[in-house]
N, C-alpha and C positions, 0 to 999 in steps of 0.2 A: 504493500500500500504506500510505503515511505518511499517507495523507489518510483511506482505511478504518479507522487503527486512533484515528485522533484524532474521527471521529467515532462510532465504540463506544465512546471512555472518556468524551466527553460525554452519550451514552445514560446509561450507568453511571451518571454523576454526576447526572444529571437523576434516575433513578431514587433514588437515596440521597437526595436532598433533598426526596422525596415521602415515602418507606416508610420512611425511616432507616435505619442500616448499623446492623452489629453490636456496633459501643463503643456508641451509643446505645440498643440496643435494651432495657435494664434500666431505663431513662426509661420507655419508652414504657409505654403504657396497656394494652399485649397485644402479644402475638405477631403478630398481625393484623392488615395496612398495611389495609385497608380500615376494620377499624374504628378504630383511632388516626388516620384521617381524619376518619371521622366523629365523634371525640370532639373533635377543632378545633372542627368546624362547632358543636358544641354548647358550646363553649367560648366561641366568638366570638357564639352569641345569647343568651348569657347562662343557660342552662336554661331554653332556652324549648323547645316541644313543636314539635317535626319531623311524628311524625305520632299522631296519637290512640292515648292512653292507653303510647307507649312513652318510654322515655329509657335512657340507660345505665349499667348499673350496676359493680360490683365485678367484676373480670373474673377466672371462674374459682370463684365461690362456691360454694360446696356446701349452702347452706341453702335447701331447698326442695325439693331434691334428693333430699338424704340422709331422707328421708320412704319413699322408693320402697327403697331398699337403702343398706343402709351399706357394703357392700363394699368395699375399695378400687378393685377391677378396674371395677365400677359408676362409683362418684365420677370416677372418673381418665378413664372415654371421654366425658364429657362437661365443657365450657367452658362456664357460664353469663354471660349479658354484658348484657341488658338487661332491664327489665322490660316484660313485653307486651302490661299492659291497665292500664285503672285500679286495676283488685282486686288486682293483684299477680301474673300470671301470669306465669314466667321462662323467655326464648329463651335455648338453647345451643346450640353447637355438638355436634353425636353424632358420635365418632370411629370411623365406621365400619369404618376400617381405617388402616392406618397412613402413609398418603400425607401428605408434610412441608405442603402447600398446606392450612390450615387454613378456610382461605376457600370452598374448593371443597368440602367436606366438609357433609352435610345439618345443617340447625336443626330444632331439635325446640320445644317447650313442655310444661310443668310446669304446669298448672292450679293456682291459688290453692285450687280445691276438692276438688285432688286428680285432676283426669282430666291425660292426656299426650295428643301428638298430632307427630305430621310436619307442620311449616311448608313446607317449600322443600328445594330439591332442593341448592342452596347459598347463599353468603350474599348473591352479588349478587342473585338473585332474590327474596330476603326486601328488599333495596331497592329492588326495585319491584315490592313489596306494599307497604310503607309511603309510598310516591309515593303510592296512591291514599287515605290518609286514611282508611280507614275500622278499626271496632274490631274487636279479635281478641275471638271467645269461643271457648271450649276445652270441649269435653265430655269423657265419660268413655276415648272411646280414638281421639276427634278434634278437629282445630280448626277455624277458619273465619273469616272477615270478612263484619262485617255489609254487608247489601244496601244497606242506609238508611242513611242519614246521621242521628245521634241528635244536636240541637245540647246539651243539656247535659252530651255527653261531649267539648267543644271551650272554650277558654276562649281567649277571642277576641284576647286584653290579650298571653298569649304565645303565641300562633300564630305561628310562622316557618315553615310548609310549603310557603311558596312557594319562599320562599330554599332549603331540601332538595331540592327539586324540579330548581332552576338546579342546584346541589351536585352533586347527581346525573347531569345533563347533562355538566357540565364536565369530572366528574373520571373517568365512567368510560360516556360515549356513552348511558347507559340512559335512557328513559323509564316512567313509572307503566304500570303491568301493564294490561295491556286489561280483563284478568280475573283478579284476584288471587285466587280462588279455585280457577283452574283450574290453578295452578301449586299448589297445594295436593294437588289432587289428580294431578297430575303426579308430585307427590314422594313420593306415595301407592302410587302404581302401579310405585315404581321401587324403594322401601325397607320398605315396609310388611311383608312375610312375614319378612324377614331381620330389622328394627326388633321383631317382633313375638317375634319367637324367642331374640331376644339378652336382652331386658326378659325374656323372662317364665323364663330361667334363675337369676334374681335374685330375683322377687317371690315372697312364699308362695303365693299365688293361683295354683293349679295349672291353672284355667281360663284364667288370661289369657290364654294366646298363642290359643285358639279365639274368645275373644269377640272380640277387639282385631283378627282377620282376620274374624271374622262381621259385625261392626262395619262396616268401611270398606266391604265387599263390599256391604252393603245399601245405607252411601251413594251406590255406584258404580250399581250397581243404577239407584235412584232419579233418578241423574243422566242414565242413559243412558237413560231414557225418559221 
């Protein structure tokens, strides 16, 4: 029994020295032991690019945001935390419900031009979308990773997406998505009508919640044949 309970308080402690305990946690970088992981990693490459067109930003902003609704009920189900192309497009956390595991909870994106979309179905999955390097575009009520590899969207001098890669391995078993778009539309299929209905109680656009499901529907469409 002495021996069971000394090795749960060093789980414990192995755990706290990873995600940090709750006197540190007003240090840390977010509420989100995965992402104050990954702001080490970017910490220790100096602001070098992980994977095309992302880095992290102010965790929790509302600028970019507050475009779509200024609501409070609006700003408050969403965490903003990185940017996720070169234009300026912003991944967050959508608080679909109120479940304490922020982690687990779907990423959405803010198009720089104005469109929104469903990333991943949680956050580990948005890292491995970013394992495969390629750039997010964002339409009007979807997103996507390009097919191609575009080299003047890559700046070769701070590339460390190798070292994200290992990062990724070590700290939580994942590897690069086989198909990083079909976790895209996994998260599609899983949040989309609910994502559609909740936005479009907010927006003036009385049509949103029809086109933003006509939308995916034609993607899905297209995809299945």
């Amino acid at each position: 029994m002495a021996v069971a309970m000394r090795s749960q308080r060093l789980k414990i402690a192995s755990l706290s020295e990873v995600f940090g305990d709750n006197d540190r946690m007003s240090d840390a970088y977010s509420p989100v032991p995965e992402l104050n992981l990954l702001k080490q990693l970017e910490g220790r490459i100096g602001g070098g690019n992980i994977s095309v067109g992302f880095h992290l930003g102010e965790f929790g902003r509302t600028v970019g945001i507050d475009t779509w609704s200024k609501d409070p009920a609006f700003l408050d189900s969403f965490h903003s935390f990185a940017n996720a192309n070169a234009s300026g497009s912003i991944y967050a956390i959508w608080r679909v419900d109120d479940r304490t595991d922020l982690a687990n909870l779907p990423v959405v994106v803010f198009g720089d031009e104005g469109g929104i979309g469903l990333v991943a179905r949680n956050l580990r999955e948005l890292f491995r979308q970013l394992a495969c390097d390629k750039a997010l575009y964002v339409g009007d009520f979807d997103a996507g990773f390009d097919d191609e590899d575009d080299p003047e969207e890559k700046d070769q001098e701070y590339d460390h997406h190798a070292e994200y890669v290992t990062w990724l391995e070590q700290h939580f078993g994942l590897v690069p998505a086989e198909n990083p778009n079909a976790l895209v539309t996994a998260a599609e299929k899983q949040f989309a009508a609910r994502f559609a209905n909740w936005v479009g109680r907010f927006v003036d656009d009385e049509s949103f919640e029809d086109d933003f499901m006509w939308e995916i529907k034609r993607l899905h469409d297209e995809t299945d044949h």
